[in-house]
DSSP file (Angstrom, degrees, kcal/mol; ACC not computed):
  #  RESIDUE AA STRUCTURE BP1 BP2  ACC     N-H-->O    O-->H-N    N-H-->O    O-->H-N    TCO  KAPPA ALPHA  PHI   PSI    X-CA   Y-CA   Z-CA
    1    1 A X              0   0    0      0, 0.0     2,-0.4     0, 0.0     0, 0.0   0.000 360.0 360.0 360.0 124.7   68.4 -102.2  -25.1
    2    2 A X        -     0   0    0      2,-0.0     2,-0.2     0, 0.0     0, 0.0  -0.825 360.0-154.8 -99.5 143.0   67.3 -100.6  -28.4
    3    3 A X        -     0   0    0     -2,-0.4     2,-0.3     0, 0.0     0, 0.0  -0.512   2.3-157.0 -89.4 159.8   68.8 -101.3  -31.9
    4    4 A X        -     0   0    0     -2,-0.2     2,-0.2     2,-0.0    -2,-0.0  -0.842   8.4-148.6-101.4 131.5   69.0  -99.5  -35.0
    5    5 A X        -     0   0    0     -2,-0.3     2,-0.3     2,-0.0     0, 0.0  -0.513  18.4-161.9 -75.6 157.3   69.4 -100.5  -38.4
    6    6 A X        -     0   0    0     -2,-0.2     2,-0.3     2,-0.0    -2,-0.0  -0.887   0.2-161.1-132.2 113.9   71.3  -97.9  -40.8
    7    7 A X        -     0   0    0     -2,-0.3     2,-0.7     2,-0.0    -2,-0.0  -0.716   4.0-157.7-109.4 143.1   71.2  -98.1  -44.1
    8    8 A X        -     0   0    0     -2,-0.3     2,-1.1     2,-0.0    -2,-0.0  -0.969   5.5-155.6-128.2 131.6   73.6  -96.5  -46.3
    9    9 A X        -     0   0    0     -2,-0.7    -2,-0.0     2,-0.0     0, 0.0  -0.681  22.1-131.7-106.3 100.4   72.5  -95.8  -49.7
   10   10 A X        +     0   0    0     -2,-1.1     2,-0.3     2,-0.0    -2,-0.0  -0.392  34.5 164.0 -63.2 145.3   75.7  -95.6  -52.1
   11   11 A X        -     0   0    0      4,-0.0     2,-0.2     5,-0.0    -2,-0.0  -0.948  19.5-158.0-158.1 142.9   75.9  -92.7  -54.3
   12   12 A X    >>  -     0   0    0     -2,-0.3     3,-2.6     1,-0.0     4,-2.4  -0.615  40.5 -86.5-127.6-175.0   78.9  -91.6  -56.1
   13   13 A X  H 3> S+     0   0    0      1,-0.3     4,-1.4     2,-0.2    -1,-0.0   0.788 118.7  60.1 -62.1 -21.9   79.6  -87.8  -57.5
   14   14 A X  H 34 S+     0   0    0      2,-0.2    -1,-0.3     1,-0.2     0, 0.0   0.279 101.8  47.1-100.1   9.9   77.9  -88.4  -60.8
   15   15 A X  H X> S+     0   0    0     -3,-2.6     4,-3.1     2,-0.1     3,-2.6   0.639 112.9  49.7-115.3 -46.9   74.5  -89.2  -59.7
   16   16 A X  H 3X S+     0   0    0     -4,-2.4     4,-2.1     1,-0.3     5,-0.3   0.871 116.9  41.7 -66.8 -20.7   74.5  -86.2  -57.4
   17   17 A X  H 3< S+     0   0    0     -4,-1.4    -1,-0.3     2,-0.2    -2,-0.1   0.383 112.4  55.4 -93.5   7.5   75.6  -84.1  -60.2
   18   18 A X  H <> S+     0   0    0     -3,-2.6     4,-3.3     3,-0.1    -2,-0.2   0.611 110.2  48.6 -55.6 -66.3   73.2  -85.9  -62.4
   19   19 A X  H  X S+     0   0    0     -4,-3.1     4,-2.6     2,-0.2    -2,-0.2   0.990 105.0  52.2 -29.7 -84.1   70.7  -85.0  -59.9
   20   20 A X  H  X S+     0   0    0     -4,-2.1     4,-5.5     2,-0.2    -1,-0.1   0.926 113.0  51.1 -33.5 -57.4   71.5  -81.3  -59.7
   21   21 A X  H  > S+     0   0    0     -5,-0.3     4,-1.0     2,-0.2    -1,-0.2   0.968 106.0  48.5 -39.9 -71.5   71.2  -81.3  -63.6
   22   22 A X  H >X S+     0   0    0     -4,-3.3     4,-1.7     2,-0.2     3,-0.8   0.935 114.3  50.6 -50.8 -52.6   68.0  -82.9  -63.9
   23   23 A X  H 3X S+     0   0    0     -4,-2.6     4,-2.9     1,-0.2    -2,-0.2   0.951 116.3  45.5 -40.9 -61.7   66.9  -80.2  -61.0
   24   24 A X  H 3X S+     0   0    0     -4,-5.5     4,-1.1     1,-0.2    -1,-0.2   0.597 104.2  50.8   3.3 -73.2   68.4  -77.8  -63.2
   25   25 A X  H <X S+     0   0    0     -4,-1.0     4,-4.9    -3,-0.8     5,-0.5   0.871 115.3  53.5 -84.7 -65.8   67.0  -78.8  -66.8
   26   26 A X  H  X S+     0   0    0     -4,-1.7     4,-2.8     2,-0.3     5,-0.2   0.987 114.5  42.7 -61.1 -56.5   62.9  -78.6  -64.5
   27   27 A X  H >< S+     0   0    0     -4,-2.9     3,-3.5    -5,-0.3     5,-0.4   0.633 109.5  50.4 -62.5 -99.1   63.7  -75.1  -63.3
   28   28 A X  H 3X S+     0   0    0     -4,-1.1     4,-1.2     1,-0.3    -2,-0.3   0.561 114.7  51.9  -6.7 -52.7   65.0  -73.8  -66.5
   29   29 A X  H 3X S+     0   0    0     -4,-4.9     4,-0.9     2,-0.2    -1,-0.3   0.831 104.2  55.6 -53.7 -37.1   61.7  -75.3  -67.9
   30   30 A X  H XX S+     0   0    0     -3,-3.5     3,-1.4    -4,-2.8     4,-1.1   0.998 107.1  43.3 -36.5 -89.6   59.8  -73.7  -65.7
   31   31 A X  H 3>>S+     0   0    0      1,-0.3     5,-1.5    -5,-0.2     4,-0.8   0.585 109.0  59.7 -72.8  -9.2   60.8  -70.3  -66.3
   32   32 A X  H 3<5S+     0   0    0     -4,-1.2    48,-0.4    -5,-0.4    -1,-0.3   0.795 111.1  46.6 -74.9 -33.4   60.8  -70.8  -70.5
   33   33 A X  H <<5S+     0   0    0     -3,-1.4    -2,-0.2    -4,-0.9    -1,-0.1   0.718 115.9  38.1 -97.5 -32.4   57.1  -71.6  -70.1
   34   34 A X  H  <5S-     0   0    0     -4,-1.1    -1,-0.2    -5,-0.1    -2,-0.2   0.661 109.8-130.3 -78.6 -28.2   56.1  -68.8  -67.8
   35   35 A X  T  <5 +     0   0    0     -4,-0.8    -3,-0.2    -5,-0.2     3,-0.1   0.844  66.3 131.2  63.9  38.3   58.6  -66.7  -70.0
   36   36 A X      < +     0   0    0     -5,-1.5    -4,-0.2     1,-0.1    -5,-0.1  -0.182  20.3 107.0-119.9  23.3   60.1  -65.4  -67.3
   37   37 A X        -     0   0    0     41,-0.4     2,-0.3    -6,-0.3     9,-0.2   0.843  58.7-155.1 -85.8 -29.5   63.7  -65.8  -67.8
   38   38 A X        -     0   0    0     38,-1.0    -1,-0.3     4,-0.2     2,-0.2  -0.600  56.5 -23.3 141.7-127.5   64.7  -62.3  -68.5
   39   39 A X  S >> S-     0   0    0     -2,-0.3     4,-2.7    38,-0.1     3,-1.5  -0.788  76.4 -99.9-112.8 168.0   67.9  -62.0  -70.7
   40   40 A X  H 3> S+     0   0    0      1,-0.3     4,-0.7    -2,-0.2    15,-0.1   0.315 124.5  58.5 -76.9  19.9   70.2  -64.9  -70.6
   41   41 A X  H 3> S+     0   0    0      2,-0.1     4,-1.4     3,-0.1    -1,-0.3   0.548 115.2  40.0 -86.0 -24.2   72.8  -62.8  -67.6
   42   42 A X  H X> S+     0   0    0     -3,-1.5     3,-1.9     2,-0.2     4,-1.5   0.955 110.6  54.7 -91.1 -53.0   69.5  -62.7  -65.4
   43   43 A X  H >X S+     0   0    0     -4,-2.7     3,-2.5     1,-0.2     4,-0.9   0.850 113.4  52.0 -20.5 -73.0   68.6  -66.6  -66.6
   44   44 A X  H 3<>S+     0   0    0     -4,-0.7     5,-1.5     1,-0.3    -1,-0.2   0.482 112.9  39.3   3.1 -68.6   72.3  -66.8  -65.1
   45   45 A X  H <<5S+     0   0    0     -3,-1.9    -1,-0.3    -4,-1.4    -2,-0.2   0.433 107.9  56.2 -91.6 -29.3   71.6  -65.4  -62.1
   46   46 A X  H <<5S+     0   0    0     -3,-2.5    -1,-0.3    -4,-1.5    -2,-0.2   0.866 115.3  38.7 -94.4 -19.9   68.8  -66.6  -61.5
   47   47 A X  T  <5S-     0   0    0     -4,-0.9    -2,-0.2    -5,-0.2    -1,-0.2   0.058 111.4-117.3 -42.8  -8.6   70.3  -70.4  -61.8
   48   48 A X  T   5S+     0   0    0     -5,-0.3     2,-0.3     1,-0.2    -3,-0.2   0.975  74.6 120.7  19.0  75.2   73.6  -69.1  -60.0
   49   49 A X  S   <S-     0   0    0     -5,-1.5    -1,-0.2    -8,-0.1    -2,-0.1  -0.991  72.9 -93.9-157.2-177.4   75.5  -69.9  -62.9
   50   50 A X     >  -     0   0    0     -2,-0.3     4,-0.5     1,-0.1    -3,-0.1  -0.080  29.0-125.0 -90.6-169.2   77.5  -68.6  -65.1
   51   51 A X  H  > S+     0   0    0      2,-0.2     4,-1.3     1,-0.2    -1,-0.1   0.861 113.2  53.1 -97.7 -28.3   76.0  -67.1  -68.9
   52   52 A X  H  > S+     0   0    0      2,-0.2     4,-1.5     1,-0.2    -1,-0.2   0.947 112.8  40.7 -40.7 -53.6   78.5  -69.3  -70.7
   53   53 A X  H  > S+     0   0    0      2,-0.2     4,-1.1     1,-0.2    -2,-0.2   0.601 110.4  59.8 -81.9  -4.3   77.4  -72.5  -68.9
   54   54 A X  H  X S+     0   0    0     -4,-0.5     4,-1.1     2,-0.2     3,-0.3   0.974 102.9  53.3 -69.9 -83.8   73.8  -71.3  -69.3
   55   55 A X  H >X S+     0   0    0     -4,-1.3     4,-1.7     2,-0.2     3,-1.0   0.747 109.8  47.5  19.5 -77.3   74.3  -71.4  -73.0
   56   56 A X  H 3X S+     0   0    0     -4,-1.5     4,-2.5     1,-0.3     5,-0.4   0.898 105.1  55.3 -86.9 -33.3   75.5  -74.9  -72.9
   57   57 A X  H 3X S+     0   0    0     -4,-1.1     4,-0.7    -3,-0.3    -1,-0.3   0.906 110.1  48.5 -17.0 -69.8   72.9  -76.0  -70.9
   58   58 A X  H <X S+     0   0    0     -4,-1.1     4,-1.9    -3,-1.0     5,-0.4   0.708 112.5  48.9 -69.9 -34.8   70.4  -74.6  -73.5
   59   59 A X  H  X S+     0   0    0     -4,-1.7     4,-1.0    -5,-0.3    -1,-0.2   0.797 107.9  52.5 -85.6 -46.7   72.3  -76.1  -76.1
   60   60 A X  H  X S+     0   0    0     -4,-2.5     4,-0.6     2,-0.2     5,-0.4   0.624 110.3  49.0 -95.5 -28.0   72.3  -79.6  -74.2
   61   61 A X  H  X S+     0   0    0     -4,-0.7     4,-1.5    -5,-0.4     6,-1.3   0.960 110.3  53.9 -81.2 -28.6   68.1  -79.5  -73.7
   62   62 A X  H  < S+     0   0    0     -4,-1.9     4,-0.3     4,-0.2    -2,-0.2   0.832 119.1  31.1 -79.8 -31.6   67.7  -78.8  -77.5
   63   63 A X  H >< S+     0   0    0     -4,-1.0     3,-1.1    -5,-0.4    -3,-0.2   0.914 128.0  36.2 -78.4 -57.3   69.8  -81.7  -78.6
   64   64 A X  H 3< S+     0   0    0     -4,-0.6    -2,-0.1     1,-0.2    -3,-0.1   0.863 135.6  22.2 -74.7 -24.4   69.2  -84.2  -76.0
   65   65 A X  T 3< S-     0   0    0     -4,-1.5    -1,-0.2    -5,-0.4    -3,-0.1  -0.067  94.2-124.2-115.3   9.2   65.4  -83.3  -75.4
   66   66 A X    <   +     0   0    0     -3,-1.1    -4,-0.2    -4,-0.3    -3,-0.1   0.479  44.2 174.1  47.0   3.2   64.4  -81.6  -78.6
   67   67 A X        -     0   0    0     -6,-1.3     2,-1.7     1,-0.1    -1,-0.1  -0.130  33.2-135.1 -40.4 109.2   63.4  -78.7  -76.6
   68   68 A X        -     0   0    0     14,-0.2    13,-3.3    -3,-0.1    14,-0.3  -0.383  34.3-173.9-104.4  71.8   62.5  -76.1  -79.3
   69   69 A X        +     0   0    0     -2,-1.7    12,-0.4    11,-0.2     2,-0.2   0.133  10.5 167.0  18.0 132.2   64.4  -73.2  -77.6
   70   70 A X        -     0   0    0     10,-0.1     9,-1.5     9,-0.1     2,-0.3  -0.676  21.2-148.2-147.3 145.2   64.2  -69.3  -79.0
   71   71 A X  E     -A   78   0A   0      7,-0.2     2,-0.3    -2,-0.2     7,-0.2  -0.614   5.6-166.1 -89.5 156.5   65.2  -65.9  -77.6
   72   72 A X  E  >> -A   77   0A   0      5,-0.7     5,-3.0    -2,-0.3     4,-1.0  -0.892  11.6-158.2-155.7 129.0   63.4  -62.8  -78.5
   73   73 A X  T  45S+     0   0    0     -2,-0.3     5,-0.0     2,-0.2    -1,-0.0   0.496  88.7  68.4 -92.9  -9.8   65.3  -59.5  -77.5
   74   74 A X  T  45S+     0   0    0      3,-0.1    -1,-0.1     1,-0.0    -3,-0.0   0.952 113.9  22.2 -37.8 -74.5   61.8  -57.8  -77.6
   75   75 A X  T  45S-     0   0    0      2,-0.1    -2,-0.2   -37,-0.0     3,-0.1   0.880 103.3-134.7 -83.6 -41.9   60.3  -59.4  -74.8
   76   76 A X  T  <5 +     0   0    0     -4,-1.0   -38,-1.0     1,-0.3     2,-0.3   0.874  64.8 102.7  85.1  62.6   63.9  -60.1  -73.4
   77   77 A X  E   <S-A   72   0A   0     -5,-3.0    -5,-0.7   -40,-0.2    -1,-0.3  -0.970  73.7-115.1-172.1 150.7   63.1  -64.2  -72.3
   78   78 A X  E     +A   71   0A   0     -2,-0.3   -41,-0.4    -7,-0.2     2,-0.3  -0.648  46.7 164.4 -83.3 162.0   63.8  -67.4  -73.6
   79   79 A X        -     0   0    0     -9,-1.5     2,-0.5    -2,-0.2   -46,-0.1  -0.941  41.5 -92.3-155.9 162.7   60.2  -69.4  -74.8
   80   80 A X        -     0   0    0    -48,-0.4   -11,-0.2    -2,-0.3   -10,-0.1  -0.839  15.6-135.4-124.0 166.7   59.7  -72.0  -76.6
   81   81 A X  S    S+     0   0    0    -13,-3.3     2,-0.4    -2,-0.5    -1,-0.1   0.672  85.0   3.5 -80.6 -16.5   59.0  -71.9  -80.3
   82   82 A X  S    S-     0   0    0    -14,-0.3   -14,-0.2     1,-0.0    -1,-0.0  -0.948 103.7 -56.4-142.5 155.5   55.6  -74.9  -80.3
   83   83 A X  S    S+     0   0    0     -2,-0.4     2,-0.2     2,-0.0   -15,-0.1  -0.150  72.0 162.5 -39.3 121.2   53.9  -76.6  -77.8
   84   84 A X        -     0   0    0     -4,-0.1     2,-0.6   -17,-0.1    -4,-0.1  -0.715  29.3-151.8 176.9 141.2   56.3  -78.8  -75.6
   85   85 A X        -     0   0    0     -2,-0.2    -2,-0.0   -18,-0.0   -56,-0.0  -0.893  16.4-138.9-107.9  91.9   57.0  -80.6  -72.6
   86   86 A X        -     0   0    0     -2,-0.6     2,-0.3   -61,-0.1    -2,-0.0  -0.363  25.5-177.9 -52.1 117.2   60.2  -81.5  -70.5
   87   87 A X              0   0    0    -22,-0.0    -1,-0.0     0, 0.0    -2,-0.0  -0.970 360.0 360.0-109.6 130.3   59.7  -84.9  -69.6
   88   88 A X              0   0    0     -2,-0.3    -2,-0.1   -66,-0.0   -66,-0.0   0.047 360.0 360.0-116.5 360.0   62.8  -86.2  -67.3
C-alpha cells in the first residue's frame, strides 16, 4: 500500500493579488528600461489593463519605490528619468 502526504499551503486573495502586482510592478520595469512601452493605451494593452489603472499603477511605483518615472511623447515610451533599479 502506498501513502501520500499533501500539503496544503494557505493562501488567501491578498497574497495572490499581491503576487500578481509584484509580477506586474517587474514587467512594467522591464519595459521602462528597454523603453519599450509605447504610449500609455499600448502600455495598457500590453499589461491587459486598463489606461486608468495603468496610471495608478505608475503613480503607486513612484511613491512607494521612488521610481523616477517620465513620459516623452517624442519617442512615445515611458523611461526613467536617472539610473534606477526595481528591487521587490
Amino acid at each position: 500500500m502506498i501513502y501520500m502526504t499533501i500539503y496544503v499551503i494557505p493562501y488567501s486573495i491578498n497574497d495572490t493579488q499581491t503576487m500578481k502586482r509584484l509580477y506586474r510592478f517587474k514587467w512594467m520595469d522591464k519595459l521602462i528600461h528597454a523603453e519599450r512601452t509605447g504610449t500609455p493605451k499600448e502600455f495598457a494593452e500590453k499589461l491587459s489593463i486598463c489606461v486608468s489603472y495603468l496610471h495608478s499603477q505608475i503613480k503607486d511605483l513612484k511613491e512607494e519605490y521612488n521610481a523616477p518615472i517620465k513620459y516623452t511623447r517624442i519617442r512615445q515610451t515611458y523611461y526613467y528619468d536617472s539610473d534606477f533599479r526595481l528591487k521587490l
